[in-house]
C-alpha positions as CSV (number, residue, x, y, z in Angstrom):
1,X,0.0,0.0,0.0
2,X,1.5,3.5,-1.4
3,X,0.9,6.4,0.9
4,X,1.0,9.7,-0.5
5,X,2.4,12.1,2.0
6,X,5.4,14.1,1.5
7,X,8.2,13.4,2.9
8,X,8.9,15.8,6.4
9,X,12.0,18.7,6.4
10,X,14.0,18.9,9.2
11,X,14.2,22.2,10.5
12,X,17.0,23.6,11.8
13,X,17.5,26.5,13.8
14,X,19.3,28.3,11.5
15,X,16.7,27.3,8.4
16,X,14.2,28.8,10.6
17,X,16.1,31.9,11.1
18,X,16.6,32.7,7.4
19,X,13.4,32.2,6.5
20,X,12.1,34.6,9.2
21,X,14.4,37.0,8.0
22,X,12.7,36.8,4.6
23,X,9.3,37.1,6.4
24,X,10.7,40.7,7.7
25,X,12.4,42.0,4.5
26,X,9.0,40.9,2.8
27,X,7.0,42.7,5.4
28,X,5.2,39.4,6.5
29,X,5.8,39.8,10.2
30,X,7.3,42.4,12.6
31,X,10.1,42.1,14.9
32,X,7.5,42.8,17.9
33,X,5.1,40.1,17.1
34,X,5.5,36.8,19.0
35,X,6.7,33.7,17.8
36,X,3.3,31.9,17.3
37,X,2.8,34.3,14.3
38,X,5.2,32.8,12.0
39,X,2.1,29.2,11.9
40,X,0.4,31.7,9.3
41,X,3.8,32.2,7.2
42,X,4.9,28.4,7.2
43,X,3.0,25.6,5.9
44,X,0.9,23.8,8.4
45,X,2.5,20.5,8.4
46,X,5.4,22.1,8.8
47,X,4.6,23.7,12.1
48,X,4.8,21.1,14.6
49,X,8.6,20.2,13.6
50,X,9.3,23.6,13.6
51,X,8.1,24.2,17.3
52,X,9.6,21.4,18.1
53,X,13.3,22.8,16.9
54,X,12.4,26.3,18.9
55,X,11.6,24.6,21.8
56,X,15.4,23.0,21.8
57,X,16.9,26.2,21.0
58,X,15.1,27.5,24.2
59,X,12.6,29.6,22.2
60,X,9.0,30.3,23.6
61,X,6.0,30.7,21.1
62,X,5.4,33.6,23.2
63,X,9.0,35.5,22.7
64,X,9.1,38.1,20.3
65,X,10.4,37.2,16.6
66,X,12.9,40.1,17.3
67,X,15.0,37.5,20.5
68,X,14.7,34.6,17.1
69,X,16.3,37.4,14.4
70,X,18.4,40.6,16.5
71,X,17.9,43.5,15.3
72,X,21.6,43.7,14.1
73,X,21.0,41.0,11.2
74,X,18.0,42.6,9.5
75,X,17.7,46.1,7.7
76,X,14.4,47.8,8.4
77,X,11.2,46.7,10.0
């Protein structure tokens, strides 16, 4: 029997970081929003791992995306 989910990517810290800066420079999200914002910018099968990988990293869902991404690596908000 062939299922016909997709395969799950492992998230790392450092993907999720990128791709949160992208989120910022694309206006997506704010540096003062909390963490739990970013379920409505990645998919939503996604989401569990990538809670998962904050959680490890010490990350809260309510810290602010700004404590993921200092200010000093992204332009303008």
């Amino acid at each position: 029997m062939l299922t016909n989910s997709l395969p799950k990517i492992r998230y790392s810290l450092d993907m999720i970081q990128e791709e949160v800066r992208c989120f910022l420079q694309k206006g997506k999200v704010s540096c003062h929003q909390p963490l739990y914002i970013l379920c409505q910018c990645f998919p939503l099968r996604d989401w569990d791992l990538i809670v998962n990988e904050l959680e490890q990293s010490g990350f809260l869902l309510r810290d602010r995306i700004s404590e993921l991404v200092p200010q000093k690596e992204w332009a303008n908000d």
